[in-house]
C-alpha angles and dihedrals in degrees: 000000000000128000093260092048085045089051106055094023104119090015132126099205146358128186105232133357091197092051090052098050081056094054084042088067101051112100088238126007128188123234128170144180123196130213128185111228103241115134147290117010131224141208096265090080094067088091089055094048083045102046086044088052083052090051088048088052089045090061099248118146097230129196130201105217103204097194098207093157085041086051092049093054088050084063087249121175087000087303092285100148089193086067092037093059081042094060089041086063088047082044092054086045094054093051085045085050087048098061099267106140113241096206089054108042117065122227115215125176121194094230082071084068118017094099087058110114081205091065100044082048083066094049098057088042095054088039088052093051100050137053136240093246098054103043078053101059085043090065094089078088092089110029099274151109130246094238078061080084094057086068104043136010102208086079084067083059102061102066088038094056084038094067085045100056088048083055089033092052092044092228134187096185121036103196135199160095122324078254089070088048085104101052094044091055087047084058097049099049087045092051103051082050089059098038092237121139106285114230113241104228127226129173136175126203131282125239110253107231102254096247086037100090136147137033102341136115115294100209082056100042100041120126109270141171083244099076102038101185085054093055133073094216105208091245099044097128119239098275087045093055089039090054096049103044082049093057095037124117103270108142108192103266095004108127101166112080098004108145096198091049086048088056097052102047104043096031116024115028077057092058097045086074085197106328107119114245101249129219109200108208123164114248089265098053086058094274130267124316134211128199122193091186130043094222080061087053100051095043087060091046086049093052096047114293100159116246093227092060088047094052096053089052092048095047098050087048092054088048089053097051092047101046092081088052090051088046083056104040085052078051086048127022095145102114095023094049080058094046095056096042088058085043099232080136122032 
């Protein structure tokens, strides 16, 4: 597999192709995804800790953004910045959990810059080259409407400083999750009107909530601390992840918005790196069955693999990839035991 085909493998999106054979060829481009510190993390965000670790192989230079001031606007944590900074350190701790290397991703918070007139020039700029309406539809960025604005104008802010820490950062590759799609395509359109270096722009999905199925909007429906039955939490221990993945939406035949295909295609068969993904059956249920390739896997689940079987696999595989987070949170509970003290995770 080459760098372009690591790059977009497990994505939804990236704008453009072409862009991105032209970054490939610098000696050291910069990438980046941000994340607002704001409590417990789920396994969704395997595909992010995965695609970064791509970036890394890739030879990008990435940077975590952990948004604390962004997180403070979005009303996070009750808006305390003090346990926001704090959630950014338990954050560092879960990609580092996850398999990031911390000696080779690099962990910004926008407090390092936000007293930087460099960076506030950027932000009128970007201001004076863009319009209300659209920073407002823009605002699903964040989880929020665009009446939110008429509140409190801080949430105008927030798409608006987005852009500018794409320009501040001097990035080549704004990453994220199809959420941030809005904001990305903001950046790009900013930054041709100021005749600045225009992000290319890469996502990948979003986990579906695992009683969220069927044809609904993804951005709504994605797996989210907020709903914690929905969610698999990193450190949910093996019968809580067995109890959830039984109970979870998997109608017999059904592929779109199925939240235990999903998993399997976007966070364990990655993770296999060539092992087959194994369904243990006894002899009279037909024996077990491997698959070296997820689209084997569907086409079985589409003529009659029984969810139930689907669902054991897919819960000894989570348990697996989840077994190495839980070894370095008992190394390091630092942040997490203080988290959890100040019950921001319970």
């Amino acid at each position: 597999m080459n760098n372009l085909e690591k790059i977009t493998s497990n994505t939804e999106e990236t704008v453009t192709i072409e862009e991105l054979k032209t970054v490939l060829e610098k000696t050291k481009p910069k990438a980046y995804i941000g994340f607002e510190p704001s409590g417990s993390v789920h396994l969704g965000w395997k595909i992010c800790s995965n695609k970064i670790k791509d970036f890394i192989d890739c030879g990008f230079d990435f940077i975590i953004l952990l948004a604390d001031w962004h997180a403070y606007i979005n009303d996070k944590l009750g808006g305390d910045i003090e346990q926001i900074k704090l959630c950014g350190k338990y954050m560092e701790d879960c990609f580092i959990a996850m398999g990031v290397d911390r000696n080779k991703a690099n962990f910004v918070y926008a407090s390092d810059y936000i007293s930087d007139p460099k960076y506030w020039e950027f932000v009128l700029r970007t201001s004076k080259a863009t319009s209300v309406a659209r920073v407002k539809r823009a605002m699903d960025i964040m989880g929020r409407a665009e009446e939110d604005a008429e509140k409190d104008l801080s949430k105008l802010f927030y798409p608006v400083m987005q852009v500018s820490d794409i320009f501040y950062l001097d990035l080549d590759v704004a990453y994220g999750g199809t959420d941030q799609r809005h904001a990305h395509m903001l950046a790009r359109d900013v930054s041709k009107r100021l005749g600045i270096k225009s992000p290319v722009a890469i996502h990948t999905p979003l986990l579906t909530g695992l009683q969220a199925g069927g044809r609904m909007d993804p951005i709504e429906n994605k797996m989210s601390k907020s709903k914690p039955d929905s969610m698999i939490s990193i450190h949910d221990n093996p019968d809580n992840v067995n109890s959830k993945i039984k109970k979870a939406y998997c109608p017999e035949k059904q592929v779109e918005g199925n939240p235990i295909l999903e998993m399997c295609k976007f966070v364990i068969f990655p993770e296999l790196k060539g092992e087959a993904f194994l369904i243990e059956r006894p002899e009279k249920f037909g024996g077990n069955l491997e698959f070296n390739f997820y689209k084997d896997l569907e086409t079985a689940f589409i003529n009659g693999l029984h969810p139930l079987d689907l669902k054991n696999a897919t819960a000894i595989n989570v348990n697996k990839i989840l077994k190495p987070i839980h070894k370095y949170f008992e190394k390091n509970p630092l942040n997490y035991n203080k988290m959890k003290k100040l019950e921001i995770i319970r």
